[in-house]
NUTI-271612 format. One record per residue (C-alpha): x, y, z. Coordinates in pm, 1 decimal, m for minus. Layout:
        px        py        pz
         X         Y         Z
...
***
This chain:
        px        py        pz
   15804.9   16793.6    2001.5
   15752.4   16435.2    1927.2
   15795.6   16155.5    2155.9
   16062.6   15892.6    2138.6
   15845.1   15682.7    2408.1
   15585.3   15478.0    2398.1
   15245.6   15568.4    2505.4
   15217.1   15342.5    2822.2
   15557.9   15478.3    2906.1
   15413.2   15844.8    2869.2
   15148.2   15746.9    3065.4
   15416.9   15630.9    3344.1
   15593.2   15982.3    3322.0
   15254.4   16131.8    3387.8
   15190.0   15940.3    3698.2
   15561.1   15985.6    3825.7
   15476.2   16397.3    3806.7
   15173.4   16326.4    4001.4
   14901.0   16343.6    3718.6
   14650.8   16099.8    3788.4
   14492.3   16006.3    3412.0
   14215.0   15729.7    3343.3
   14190.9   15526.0    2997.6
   13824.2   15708.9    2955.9
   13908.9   16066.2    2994.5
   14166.5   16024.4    2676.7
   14383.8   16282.9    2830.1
   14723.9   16098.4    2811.1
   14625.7   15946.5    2434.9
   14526.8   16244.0    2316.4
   14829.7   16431.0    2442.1
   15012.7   16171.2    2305.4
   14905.9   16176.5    1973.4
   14891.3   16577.1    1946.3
   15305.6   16572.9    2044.0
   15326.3   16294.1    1817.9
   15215.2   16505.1    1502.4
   15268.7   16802.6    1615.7
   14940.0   16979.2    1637.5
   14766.6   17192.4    1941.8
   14532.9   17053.3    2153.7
   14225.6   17222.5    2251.1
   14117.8   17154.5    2601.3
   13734.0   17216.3    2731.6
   13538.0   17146.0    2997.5
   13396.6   17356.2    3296.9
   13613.3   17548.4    3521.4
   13803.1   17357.5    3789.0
   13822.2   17078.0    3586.3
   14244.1   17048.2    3570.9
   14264.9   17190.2    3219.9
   14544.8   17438.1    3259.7
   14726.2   17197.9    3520.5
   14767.0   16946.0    3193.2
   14992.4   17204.7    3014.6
   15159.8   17228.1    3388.2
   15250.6   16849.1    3389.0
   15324.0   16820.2    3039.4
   15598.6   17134.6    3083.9
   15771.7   16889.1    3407.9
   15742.0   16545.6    3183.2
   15897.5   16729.1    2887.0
   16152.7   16920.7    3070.3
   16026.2   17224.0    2862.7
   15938.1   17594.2    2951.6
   15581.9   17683.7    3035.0
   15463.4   18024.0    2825.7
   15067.0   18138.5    2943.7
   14916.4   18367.4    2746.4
   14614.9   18441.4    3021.8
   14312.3   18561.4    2826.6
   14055.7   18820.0    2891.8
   13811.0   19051.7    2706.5
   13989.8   19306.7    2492.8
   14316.9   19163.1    2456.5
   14452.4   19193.1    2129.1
   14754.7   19119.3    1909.1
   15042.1   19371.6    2048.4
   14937.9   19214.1    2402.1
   14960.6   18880.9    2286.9
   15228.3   18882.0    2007.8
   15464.2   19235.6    2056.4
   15499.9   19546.7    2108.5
   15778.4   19752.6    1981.0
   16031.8   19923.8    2223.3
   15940.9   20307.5    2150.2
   16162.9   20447.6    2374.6
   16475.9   20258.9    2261.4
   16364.3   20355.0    1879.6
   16334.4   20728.8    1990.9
   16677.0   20743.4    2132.0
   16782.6   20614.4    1847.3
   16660.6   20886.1    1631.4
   16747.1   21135.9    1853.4
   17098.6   21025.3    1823.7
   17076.6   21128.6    1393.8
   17335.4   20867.1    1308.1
   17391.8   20965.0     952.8
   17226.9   20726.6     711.2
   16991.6   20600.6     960.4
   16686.9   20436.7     785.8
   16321.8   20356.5     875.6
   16403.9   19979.5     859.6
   16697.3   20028.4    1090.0
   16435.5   20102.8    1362.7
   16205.2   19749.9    1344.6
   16483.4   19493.9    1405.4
   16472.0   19229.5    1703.1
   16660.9   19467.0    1872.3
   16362.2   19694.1    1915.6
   16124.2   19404.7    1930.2
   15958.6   19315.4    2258.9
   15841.7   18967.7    2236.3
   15538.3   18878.2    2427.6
   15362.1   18487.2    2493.9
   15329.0   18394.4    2125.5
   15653.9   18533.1    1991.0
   15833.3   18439.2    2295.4
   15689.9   18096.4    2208.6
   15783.6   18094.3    1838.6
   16115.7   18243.2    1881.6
   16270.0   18002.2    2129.1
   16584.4   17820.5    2072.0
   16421.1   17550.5    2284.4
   16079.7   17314.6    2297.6
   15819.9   17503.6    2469.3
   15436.4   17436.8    2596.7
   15285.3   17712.4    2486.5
   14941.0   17760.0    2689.3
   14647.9   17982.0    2570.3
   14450.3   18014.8    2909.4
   14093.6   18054.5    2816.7
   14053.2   18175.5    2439.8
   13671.9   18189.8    2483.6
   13699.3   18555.1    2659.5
   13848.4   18704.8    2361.0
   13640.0   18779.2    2046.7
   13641.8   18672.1    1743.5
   13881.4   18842.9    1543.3
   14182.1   18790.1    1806.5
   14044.2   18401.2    1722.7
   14100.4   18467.1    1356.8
   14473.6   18642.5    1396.0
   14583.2   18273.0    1590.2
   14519.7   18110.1    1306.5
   14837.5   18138.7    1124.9
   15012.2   18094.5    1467.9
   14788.1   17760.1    1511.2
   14810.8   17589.9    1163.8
   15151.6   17714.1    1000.8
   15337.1   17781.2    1375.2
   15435.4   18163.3    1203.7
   15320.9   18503.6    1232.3
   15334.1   18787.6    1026.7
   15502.8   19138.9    1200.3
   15426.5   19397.8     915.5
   15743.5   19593.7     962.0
   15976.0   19294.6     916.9
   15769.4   19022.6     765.5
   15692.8   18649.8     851.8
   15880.1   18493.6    1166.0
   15861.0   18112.3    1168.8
   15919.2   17896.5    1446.6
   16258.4   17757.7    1534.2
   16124.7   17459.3    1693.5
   15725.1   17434.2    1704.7
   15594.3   17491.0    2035.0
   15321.4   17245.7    2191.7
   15017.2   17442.9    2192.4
   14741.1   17390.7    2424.4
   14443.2   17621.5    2444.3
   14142.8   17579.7    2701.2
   13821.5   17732.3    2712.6
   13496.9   17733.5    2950.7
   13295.4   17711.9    2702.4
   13168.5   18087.9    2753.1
   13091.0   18123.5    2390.9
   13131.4   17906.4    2064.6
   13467.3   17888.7    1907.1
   13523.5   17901.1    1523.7
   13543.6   17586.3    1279.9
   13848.8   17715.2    1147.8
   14012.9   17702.9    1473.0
   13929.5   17366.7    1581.2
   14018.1   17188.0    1282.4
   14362.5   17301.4    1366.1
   14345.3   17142.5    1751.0
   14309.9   16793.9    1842.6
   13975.1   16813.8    2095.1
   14008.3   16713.4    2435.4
   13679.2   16766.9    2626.7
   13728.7   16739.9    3033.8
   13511.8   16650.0    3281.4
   13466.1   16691.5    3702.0
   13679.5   16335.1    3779.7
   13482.5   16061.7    3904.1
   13490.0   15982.0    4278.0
   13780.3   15681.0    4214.6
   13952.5   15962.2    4065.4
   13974.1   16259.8    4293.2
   14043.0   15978.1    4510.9
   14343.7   15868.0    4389.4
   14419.7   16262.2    4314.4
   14343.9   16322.3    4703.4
   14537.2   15993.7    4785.5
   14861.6   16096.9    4588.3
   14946.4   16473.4    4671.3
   14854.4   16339.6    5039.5
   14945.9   15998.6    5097.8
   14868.9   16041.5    5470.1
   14537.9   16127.7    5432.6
   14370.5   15858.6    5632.4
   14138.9   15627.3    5281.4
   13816.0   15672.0    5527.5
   13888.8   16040.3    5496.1
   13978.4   16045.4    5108.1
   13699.1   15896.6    4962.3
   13431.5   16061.1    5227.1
   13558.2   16422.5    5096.7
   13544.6   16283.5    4730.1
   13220.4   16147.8    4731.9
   13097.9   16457.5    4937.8
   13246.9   16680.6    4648.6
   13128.7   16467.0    4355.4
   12761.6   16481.1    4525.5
   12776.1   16896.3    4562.2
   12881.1   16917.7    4181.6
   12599.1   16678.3    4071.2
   12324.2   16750.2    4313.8
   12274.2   17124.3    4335.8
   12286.7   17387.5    4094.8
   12555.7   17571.7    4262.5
   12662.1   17892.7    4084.7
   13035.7   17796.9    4108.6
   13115.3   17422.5    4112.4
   13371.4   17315.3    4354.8
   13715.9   17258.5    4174.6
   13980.7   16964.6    4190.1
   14223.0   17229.7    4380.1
   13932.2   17335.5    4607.5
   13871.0   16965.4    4673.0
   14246.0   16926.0    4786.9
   14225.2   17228.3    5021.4
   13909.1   17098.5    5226.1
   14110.7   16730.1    5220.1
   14413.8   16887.7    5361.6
   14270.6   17153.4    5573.8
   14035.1   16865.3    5728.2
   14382.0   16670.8    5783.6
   14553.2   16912.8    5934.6
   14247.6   16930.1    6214.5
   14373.0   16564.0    6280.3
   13973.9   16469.1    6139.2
   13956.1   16069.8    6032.3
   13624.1   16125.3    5845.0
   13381.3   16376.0    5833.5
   13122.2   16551.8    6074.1
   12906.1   16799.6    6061.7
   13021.4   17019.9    6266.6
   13355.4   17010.1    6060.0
   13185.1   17009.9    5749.1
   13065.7   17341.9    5839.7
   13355.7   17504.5    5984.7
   13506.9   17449.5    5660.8
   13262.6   17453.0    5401.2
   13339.9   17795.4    5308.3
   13668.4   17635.0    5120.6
   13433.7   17431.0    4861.2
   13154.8   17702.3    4840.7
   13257.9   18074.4    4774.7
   12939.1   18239.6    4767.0
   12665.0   18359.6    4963.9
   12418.7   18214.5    4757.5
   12564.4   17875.3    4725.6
   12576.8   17857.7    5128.4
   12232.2   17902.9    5129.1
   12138.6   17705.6    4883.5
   12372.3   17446.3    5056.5
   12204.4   17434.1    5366.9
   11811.0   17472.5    5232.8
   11839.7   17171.1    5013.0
   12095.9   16973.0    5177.7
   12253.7   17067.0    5517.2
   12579.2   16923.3    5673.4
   12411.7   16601.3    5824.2
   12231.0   16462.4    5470.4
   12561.8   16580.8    5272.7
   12749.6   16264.1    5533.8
   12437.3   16050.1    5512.4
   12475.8   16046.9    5131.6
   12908.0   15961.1    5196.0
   12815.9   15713.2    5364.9
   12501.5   15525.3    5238.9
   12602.8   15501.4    4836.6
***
């Protein structure tokens, strides 16, 4: 899928779908350069980060469909790859045409593609997104290989199935456990981290150009402070941050409060714990006292 643009004028097609990017998070470049020759990129960084939203954008700014293989423990190749239609074969049989071979039964007829193939096999550019590789273990790591570095896969029963037109690959991970050399030196590396207050405040600022700036960058700086200054089991996301903008917003609220803060802080913090560890270190009042005073 390479690009015919230039990279500031990437960069503009970015911002026109509402993807705020920064020259120092590399984001744009290195999606750039990874359409550009054709490689996958591997995106990490801590949860809530954006990571899976960048295969979102790039599937609007490329006009291209969007293909998630969602990851979890245990999921292996006919879950990711395909499964043959049994039942279909079996009426087959059962129907004894005469000559009927063994090979007549694994065609693409009988084939039920899932993410990967349905990736590989398209007649059209797709991003192909690989939500969070770290959960599976190592040997579904080692079957993506081929996928990742020759953009084919082997099916035993009819052999090797190359791509039509090579998918743009992007994988994330949380970092849960370490991923294989082999692996990465197929991806470009993209490492992700929580935006900086300017950011998330031109994030907040463009998906809600009403929100009053007082407002934007006193939810922004509030967030960036609760990331940083506690050791909250679940850090509050960029999505999370955009529901406690707009929620506050909707409440007709100019800047923050306490009392406000607290009717709402169950949208940032989703745990018991982190409540209370919320109010015993911090509390609603210091949390506005920091907004305001750095």
């Amino acid at each position: 899928m390479k690009l015919d643009i230039s990279l500031d004028q990437f960069e503009q097609e970015l911002t026109k779908q509402g993807y705020i990017t920064e020259k120092e998070d590399r984001i744009a470049l290195t999606a750039y350069l990874a359409a550009q020759l054709e490689k996958p990129i591997l995106v990490a960084g801590p949860p809530g980060v954006g990571k899976t939203e960048i295969a979102k954008v790039l599937s609007q700014v490329f006009a291209a469909p969007l293909i998630r293989l969602q990851c979890y423990e245990g999921l292996d190749e006919n879950k990711a790859l395909y499964e043959w239609n049994y039942q279909r074969q079996l009426i087959r049989i059962q129907m004894r045409e005469e000559g009927l071979k063994e090979e007549d039964l694994f065609g693409l007829d009988y084939l039920l593609p899932r993410p990967l193939l349905q990736g590989l096999m398209s007649d059209e550019y797709t991003i192909l997104l690989i939500d969070e590789i770290d959960k599976t273990d190592a040997e579904f790591e080692a079957f993506l290989l081929e996928v990742l570095g020759e953009f084919q896969v082997t099916i035993p029963e009819m052999g090797t199935v190359k791509a039509k037109k090579r998918p743009f690959v992007i994988l994330t991970t949380n970092g849960e456990r370490e991923l294989s050399d082999a692996l990465k030196r197929r991806c470009i590396f993209l490492h992700v981290n929580p935006p900086t207050v300017e950011k998330e405040v031109r994030i907040l600022r463009t998906k809600y150009p009403e929100l009053p700036d007082k407002l934007a960058f006193q939810v922004a700086k509030a967030v960036g402070i609760l990331r940083e200054r506690l050791a909250l089991q679940k850090l509050p996301s960029i999505a999370e941050t955009m529901d406690w903008a707009k929620a506050l917003l909707v409440m007709g609220k100019t800047e923050l409060d306490p009392a406000w803060v607290d009717a709402t802080l169950n949208l940032l913090l989703k745990s018991k714990e982190d409540l209370e560890l919320f109010y015993r270190e911090m509390g609603a009042e210091r949390l506005i006292w920091e907004t305001k005073g750095m």
